[in-house]
Backbone as CSV, one residue per row, in Angstrom:
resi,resn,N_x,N_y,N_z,CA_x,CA_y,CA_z,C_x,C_y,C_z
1,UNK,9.775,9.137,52.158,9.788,10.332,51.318,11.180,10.926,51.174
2,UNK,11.896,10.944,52.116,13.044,11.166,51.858,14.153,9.764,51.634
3,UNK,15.001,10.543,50.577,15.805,9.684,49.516,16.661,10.546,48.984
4,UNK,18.025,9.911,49.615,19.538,10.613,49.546,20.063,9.543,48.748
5,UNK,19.522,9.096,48.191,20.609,7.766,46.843,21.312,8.914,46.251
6,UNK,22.586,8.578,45.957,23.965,9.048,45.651,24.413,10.453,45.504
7,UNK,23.732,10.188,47.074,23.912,11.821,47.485,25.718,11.051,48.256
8,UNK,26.676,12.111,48.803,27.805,11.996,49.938,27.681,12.967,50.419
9,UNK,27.750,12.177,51.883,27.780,13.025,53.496,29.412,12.885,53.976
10,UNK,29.549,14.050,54.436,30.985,13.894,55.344,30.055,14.195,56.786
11,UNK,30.300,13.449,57.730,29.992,13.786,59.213,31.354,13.369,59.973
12,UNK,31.577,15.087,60.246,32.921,15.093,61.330,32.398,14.042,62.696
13,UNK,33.393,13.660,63.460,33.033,12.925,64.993,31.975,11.932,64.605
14,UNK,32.106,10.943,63.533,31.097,10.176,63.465,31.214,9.000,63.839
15,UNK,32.462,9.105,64.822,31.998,7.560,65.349,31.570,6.416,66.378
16,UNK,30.507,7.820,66.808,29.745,7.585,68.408,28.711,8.467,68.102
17,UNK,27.643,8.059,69.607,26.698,9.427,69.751,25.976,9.715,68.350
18,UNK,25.866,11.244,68.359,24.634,11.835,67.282,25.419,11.669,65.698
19,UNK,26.446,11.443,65.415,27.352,11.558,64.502,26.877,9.931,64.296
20,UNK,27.585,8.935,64.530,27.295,7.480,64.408,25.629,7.490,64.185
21,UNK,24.651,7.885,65.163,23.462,7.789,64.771,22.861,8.236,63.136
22,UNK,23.940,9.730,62.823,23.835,10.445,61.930,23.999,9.580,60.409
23,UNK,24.916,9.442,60.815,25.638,8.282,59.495,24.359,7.100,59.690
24,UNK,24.295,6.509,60.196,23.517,5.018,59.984,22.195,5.622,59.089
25,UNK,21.262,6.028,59.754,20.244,7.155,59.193,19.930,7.408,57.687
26,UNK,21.531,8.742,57.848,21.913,8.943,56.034,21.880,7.721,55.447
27,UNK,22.676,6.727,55.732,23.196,5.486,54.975,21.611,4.579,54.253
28,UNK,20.672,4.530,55.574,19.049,4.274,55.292,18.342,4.902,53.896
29,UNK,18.859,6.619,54.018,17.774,7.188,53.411,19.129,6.696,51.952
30,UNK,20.026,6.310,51.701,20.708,5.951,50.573,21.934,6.924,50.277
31,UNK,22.318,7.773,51.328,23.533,7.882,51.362,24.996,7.527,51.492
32,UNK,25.958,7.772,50.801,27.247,7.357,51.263,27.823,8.507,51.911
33,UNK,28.276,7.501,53.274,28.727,8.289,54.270,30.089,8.330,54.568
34,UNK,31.080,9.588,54.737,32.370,9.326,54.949,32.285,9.972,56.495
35,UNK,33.048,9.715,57.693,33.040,9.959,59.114,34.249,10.197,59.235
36,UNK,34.406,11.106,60.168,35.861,11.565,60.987,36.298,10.831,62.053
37,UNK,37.409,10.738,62.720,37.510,10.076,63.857,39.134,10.505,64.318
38,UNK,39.055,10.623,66.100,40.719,10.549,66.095,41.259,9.673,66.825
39,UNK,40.456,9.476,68.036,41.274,7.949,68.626,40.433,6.791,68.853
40,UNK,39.021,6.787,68.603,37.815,5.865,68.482,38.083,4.764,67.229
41,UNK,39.123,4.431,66.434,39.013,3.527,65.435,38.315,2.430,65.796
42,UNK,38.061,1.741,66.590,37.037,0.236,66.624,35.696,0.930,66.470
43,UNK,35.581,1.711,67.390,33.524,1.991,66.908,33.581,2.836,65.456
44,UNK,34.751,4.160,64.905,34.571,3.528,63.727,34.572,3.240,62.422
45,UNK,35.031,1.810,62.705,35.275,0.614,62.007,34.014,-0.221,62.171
46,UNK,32.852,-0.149,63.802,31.776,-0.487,63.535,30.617,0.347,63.030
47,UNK,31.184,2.065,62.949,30.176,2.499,61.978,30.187,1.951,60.150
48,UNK,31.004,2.404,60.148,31.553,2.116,59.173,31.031,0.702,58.433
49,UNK,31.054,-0.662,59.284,30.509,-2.115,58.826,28.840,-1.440,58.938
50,UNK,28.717,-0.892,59.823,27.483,-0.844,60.063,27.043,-0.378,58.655
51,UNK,27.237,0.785,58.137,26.813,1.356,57.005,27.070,1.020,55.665
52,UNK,27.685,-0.268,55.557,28.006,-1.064,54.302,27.405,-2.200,54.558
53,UNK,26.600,-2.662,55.188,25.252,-3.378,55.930,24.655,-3.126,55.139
54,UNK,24.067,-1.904,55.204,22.743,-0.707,54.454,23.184,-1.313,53.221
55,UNK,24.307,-1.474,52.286,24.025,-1.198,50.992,25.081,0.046,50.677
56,UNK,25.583,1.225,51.238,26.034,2.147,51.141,27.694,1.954,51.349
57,UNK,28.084,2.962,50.843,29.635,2.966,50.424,30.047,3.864,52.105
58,UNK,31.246,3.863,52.681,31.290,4.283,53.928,33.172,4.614,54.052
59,UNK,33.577,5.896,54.274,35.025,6.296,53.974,35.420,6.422,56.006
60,UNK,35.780,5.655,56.658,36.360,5.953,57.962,37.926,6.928,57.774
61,UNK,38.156,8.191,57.783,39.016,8.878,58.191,39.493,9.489,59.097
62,UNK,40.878,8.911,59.925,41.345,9.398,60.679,41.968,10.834,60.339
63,UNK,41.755,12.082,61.820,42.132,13.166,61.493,41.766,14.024,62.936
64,UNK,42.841,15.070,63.118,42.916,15.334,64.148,42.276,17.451,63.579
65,UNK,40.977,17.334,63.926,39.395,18.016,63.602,40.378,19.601,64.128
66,UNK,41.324,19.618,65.068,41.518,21.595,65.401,42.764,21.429,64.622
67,UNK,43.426,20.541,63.740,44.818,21.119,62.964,44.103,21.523,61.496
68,UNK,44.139,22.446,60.611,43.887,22.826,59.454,44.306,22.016,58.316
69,UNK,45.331,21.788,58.617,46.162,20.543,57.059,45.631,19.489,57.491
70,UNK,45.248,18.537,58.784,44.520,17.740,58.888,43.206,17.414,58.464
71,UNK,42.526,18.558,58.359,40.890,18.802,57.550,41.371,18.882,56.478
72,UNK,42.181,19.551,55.998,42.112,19.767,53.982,42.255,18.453,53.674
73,UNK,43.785,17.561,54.412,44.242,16.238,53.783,42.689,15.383,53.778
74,UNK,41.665,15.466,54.931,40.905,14.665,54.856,39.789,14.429,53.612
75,UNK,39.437,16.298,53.642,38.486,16.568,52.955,38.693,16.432,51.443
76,UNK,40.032,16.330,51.296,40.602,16.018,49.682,41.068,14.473,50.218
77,UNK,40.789,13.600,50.548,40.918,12.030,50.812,39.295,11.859,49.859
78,UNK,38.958,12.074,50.502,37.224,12.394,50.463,36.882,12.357,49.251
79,UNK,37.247,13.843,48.364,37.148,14.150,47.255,37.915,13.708,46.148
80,UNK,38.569,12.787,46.336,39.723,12.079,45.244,38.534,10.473,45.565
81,UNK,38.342,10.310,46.308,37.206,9.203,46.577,36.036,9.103,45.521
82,UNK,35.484,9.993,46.060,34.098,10.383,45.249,33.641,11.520,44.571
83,UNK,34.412,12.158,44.347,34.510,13.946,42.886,33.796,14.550,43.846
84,UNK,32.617,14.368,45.181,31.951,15.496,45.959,31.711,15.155,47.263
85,UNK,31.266,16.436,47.814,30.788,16.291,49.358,29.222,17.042,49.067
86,UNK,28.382,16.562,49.022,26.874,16.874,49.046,26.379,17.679,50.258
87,UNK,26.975,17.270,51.529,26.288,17.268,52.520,27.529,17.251,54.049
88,UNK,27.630,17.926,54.321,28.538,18.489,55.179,28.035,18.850,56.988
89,UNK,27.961,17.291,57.804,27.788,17.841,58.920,28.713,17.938,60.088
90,UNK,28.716,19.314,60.462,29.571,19.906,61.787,29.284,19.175,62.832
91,UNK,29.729,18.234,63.296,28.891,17.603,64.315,29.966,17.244,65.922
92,UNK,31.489,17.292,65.264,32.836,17.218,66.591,32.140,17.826,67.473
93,UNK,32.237,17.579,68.833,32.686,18.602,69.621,33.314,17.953,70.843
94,UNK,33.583,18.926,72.437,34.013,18.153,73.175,33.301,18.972,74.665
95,UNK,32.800,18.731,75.309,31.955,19.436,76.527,32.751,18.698,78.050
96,UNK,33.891,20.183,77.990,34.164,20.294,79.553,34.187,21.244,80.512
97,UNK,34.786,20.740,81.997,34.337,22.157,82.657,35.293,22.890,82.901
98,UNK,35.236,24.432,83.508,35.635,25.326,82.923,35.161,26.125,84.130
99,UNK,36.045,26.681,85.313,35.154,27.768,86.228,36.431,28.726,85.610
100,UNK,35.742,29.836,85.240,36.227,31.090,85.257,36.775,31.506,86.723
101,UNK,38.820,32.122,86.502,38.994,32.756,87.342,40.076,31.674,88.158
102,UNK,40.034,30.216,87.466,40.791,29.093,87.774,42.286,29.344,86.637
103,UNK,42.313,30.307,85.893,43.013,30.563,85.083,43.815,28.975,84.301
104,UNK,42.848,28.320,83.981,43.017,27.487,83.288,42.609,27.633,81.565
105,UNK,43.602,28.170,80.917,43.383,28.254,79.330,43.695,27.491,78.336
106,UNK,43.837,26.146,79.407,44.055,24.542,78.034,42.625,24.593,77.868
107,UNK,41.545,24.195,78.959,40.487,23.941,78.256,39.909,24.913,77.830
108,UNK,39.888,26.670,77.888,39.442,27.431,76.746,40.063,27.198,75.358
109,UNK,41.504,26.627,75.348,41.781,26.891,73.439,41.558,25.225,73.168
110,UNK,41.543,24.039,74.035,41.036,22.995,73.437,39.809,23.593,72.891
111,UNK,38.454,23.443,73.627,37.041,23.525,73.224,37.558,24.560,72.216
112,UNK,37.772,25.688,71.914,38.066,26.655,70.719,38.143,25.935,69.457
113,UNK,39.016,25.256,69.954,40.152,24.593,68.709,39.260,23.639,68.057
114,UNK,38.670,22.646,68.839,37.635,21.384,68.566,36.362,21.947,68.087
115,UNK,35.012,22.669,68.746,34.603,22.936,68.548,34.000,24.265,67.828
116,UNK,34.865,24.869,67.711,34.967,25.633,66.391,35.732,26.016,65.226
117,UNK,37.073,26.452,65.882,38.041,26.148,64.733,37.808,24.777,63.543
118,UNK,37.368,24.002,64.179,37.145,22.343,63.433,36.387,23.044,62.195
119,UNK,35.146,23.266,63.091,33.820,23.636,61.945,34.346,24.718,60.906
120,UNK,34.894,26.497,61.206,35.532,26.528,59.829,36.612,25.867,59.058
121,UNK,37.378,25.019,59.813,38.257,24.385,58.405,37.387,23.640,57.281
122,UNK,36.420,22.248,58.361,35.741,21.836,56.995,34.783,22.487,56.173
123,UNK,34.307,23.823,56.904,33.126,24.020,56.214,33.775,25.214,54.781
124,UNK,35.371,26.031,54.964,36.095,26.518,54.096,36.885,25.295,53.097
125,UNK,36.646,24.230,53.712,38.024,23.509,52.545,36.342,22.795,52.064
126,UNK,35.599,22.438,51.907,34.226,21.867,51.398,33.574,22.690,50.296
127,UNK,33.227,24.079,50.938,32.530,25.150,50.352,32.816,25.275,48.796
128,UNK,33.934,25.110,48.446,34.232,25.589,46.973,33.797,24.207,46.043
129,UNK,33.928,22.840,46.602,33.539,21.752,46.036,31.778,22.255,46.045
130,UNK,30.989,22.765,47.026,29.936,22.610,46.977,29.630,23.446,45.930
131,UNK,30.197,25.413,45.664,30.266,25.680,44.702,29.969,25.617,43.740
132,UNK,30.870,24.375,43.228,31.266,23.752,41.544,29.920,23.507,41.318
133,UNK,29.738,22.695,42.425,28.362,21.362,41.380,27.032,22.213,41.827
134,UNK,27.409,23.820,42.275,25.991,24.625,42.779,24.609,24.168,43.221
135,UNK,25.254,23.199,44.557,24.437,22.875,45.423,25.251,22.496,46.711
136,UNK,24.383,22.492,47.960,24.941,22.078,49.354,23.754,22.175,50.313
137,UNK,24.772,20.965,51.245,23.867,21.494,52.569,24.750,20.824,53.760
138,UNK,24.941,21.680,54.506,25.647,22.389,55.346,24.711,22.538,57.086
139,UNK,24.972,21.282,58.041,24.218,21.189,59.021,25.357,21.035,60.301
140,UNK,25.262,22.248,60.951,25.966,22.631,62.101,25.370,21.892,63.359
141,UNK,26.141,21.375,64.486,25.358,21.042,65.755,25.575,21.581,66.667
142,UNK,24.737,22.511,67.259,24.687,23.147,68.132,24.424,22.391,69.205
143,UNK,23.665,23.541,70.067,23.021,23.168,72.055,22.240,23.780,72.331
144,UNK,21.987,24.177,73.421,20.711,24.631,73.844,21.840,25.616,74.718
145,UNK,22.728,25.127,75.119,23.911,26.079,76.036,24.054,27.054,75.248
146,UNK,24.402,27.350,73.794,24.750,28.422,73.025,23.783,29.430,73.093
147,UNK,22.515,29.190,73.271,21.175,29.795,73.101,20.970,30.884,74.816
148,UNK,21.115,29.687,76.064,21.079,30.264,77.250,21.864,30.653,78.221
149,UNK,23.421,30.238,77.684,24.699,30.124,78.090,24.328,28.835,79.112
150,UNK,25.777,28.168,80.115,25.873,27.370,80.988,27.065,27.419,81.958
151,UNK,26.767,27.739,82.928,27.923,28.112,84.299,28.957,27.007,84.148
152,UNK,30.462,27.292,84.154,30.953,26.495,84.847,31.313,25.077,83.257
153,UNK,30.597,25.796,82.202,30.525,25.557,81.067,30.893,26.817,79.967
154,UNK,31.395,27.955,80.557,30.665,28.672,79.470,31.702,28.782,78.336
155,UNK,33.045,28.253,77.843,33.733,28.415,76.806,32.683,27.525,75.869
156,UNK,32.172,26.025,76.735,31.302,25.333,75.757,30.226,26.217,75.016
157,UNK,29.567,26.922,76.002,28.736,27.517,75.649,29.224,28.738,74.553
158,UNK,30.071,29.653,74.506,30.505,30.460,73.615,30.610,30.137,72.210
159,UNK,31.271,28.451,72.153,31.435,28.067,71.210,30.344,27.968,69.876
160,UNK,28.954,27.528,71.124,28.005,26.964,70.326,27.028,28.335,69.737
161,UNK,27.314,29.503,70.716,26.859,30.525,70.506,27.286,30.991,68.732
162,UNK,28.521,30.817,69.262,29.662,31.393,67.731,28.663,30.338,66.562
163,UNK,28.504,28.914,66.698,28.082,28.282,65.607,26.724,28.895,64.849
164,UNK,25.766,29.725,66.430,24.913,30.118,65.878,24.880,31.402,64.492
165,UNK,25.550,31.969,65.042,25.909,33.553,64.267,26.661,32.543,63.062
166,UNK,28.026,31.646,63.037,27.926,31.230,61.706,27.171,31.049,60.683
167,UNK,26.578,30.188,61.473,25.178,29.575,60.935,23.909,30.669,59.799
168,UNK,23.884,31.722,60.258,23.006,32.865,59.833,23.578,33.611,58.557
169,UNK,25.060,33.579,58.980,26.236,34.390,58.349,26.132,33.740,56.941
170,UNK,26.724,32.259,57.215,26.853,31.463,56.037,25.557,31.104,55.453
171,UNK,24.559,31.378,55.692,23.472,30.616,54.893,23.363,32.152,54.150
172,UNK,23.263,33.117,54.334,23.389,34.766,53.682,24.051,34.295,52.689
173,UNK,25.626,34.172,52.976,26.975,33.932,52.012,26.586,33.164,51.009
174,UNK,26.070,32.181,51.287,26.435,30.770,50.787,24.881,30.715,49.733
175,UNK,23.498,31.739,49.499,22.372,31.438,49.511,22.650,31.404,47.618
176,UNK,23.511,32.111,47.439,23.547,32.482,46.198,23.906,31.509,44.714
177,UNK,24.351,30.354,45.934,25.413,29.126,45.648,24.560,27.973,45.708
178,UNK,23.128,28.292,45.675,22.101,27.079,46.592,22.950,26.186,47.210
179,UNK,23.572,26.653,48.481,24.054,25.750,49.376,23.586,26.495,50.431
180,UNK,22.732,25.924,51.275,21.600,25.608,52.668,22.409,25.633,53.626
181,UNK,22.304,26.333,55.307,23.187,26.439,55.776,22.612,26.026,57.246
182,UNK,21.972,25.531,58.132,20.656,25.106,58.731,22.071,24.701,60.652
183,UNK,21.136,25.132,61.542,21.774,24.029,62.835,20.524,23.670,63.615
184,UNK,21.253,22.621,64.095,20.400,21.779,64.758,20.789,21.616,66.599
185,UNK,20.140,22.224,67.305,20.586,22.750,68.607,20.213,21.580,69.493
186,UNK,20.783,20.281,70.037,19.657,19.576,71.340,20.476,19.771,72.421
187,UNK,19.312,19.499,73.319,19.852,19.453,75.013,20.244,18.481,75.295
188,UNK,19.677,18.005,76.558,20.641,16.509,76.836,20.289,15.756,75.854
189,UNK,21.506,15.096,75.889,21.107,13.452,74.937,22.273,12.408,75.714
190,UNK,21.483,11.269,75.543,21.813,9.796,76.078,23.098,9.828,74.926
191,UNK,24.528,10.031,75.690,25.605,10.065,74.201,26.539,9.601,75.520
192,UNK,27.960,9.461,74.748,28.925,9.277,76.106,29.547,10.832,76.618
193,UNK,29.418,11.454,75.970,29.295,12.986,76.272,28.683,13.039,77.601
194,UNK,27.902,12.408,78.345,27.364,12.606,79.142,27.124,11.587,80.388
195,UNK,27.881,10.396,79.774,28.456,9.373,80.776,28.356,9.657,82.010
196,UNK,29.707,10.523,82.281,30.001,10.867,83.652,28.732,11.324,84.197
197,UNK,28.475,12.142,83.990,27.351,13.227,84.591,25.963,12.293,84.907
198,UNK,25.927,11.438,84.108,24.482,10.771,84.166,24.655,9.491,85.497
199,UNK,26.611,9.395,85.711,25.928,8.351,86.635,25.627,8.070,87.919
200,UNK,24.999,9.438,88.149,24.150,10.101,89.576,22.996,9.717,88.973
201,UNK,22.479,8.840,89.330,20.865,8.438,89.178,20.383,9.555,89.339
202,UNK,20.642,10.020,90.947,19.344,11.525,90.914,19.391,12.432,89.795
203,UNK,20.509,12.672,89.606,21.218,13.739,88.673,20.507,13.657,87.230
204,UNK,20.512,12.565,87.097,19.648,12.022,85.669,18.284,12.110,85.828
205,UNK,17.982,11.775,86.820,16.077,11.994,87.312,15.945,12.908,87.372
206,UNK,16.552,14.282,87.928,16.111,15.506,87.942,16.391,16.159,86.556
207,UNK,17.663,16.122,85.406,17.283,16.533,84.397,16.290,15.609,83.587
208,UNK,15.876,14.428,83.387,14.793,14.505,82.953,13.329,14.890,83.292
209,UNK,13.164,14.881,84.700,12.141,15.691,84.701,11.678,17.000,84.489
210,UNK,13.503,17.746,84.037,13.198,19.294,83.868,13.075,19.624,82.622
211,UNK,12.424,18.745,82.329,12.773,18.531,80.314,10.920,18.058,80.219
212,UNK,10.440,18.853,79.351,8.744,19.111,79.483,8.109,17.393,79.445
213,UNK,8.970,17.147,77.767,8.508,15.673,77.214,8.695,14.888,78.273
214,UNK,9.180,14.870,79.420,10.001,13.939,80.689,10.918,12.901,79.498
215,UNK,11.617,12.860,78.725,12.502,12.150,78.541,14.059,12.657,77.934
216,UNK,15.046,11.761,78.450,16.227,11.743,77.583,16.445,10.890,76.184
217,UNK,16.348,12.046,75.151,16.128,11.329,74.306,17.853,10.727,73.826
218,UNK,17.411,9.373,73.073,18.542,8.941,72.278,19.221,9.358,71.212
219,UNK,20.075,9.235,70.736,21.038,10.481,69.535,20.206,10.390,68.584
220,UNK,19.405,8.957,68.054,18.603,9.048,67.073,17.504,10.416,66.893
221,UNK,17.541,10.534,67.947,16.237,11.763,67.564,16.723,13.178,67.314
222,UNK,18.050,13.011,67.528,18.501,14.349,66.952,19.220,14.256,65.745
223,UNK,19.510,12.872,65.054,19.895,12.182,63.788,18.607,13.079,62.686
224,UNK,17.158,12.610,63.048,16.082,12.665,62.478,15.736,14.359,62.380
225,UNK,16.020,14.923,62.676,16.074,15.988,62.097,17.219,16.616,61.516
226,UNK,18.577,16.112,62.150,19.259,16.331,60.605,19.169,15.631,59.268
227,UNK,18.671,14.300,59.486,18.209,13.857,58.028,17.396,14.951,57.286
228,UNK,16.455,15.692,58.015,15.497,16.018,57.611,16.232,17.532,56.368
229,UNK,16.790,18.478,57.066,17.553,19.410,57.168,18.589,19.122,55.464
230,UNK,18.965,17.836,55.758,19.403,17.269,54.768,19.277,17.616,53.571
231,UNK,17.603,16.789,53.713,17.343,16.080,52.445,16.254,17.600,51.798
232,UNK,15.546,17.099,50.440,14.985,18.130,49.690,13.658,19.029,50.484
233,UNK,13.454,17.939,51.257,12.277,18.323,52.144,12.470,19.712,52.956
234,UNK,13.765,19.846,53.295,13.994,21.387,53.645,15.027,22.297,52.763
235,UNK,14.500,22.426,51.680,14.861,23.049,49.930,14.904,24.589,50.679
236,UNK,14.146,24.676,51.693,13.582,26.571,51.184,13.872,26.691,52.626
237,UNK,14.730,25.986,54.037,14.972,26.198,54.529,16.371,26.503,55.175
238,UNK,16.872,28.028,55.164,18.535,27.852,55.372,18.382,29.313,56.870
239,UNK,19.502,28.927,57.337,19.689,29.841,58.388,19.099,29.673,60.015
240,UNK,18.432,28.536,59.467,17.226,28.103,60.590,18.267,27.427,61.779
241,UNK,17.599,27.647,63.184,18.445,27.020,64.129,17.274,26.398,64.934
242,UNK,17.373,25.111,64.383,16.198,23.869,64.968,16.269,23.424,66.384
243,UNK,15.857,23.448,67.055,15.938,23.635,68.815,14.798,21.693,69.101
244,UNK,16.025,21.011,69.539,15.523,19.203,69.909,15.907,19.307,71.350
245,UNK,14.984,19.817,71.824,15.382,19.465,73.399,14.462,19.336,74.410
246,UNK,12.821,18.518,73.715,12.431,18.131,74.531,11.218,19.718,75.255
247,UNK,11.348,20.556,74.925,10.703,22.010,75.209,11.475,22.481,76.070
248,UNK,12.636,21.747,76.638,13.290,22.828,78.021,13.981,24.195,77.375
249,UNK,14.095,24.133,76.332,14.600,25.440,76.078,13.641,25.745,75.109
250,UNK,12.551,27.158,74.682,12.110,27.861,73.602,12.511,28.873,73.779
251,UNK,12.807,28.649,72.319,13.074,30.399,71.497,12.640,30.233,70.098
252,UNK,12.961,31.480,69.778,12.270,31.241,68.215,12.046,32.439,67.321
């Protein structure tokens, strides 16, 4: 039912994890997908084959996601490519730790810089293309940290908080423009984001059992509802902050 034929997706950080899952997905439902990347060029170069597999056209751009002229040059690479960006997902980020009081403020203005600063450059240098052709859709990735905060995490967590309030802000802004403004929040996911942490067997057994469904799900399943978010099927839904995590976190 859903069918993105010659629709274009930009997905920032797409070339691993929920981003790579993201793209393959789009590329299925008949999208052409363009992906960000800054030092991952082999995986991708295998998203990228991967999604000209499908049938679909696929733009790999290198670009460094917290400099501003780095997003415009990309996002106009993009748009000299293919006249539009349809579909715009926020998806970079970078999750480290952080104890308050260690007076360490590289990793508060990295995570700043990456995970949010990123998201308004593309979603201001995009917006006016979406504009023109008065349509968009506009899918932020959140956490479940933004929602409950996380110790020892919490610049991560601030960040994702901030995406939320974007998120609400811009779908207001943006409603007038039929451009859709939607995030998609998951908890753990099987990504390399989470490498380290997972390779305490126990460590991994006890968050999945604290997770209702008992599983860690794979990026695909948080792909599948941004397809969803996407495509026409959620026409009348903007502002919404979609919570994939398995039930360990409700709100609503």
């Amino acid at each position: 039912m859903i069918d993105l034929t010659g629709k274009k997706a930009l997905i920032t950080g797409g070339s691993r994890g929920i981003g790579r899952a993201t793209a393959i997905l789009l590329a299925k439902a008949g999208a052409d997908v363009a992906i960000t990347y800054q030092l991952q060029e082999k995986t991708a170069l295998e998203v990228k084959a991967a999604v000209e597999a499908l049938g679909r056209r696929c733009l790999a751009v290198r670009a460094e996601i917290s400099a501003e002229t780095e997003v415009r040059r990309a996002v106009e690479e993009i748009i000299r490519a293919w006249g539009r960006i349809d579909i715009l997902i926020n998806n970079a980020g970078i999750w480290t730790y952080l104890e308050i009081g260690s007076g360490d403020t590289k990793a508060w203005e990295e995570t700043m810089a990456v995970n949010l600063d990123s998201v308004y450059y593309f979603t201001d240098a995009v917006v006016p293309h979406m504009k023109k052709q008065k349509r968009g859709a506009i899918i932020n990735v959140g956490s479940t940290a933004g929602i409950r905060g996380e110790a020892l995490h919490s610049h991560y967590a601030a960040t994702k908080g901030a995406l939320n309030a974007l998120t609400k802000s811009w779908a207001v802004e943006f409603a007038p423009h039929n451009i859709r403004v939607n995030l998609v929040a998951p908890g753990w996911v099987e990504t390399d984001m989470c490498t380290e942490v997972f390779s305490d067997p126990a460590f991994k057994e006890s968050v999945r059992q604290s997770i209702p469904l008992k599983r860690i799900p794979p990026p695909e399943d948080i792909a599948g509802p941004i397809l969803f978010l996407a495509s026409d099927l959620a026409r009348h839904i903007t502002g919404a902050i979609i919570n994939v995590n398995g039930g360990s976190v409700l709100s609503g």
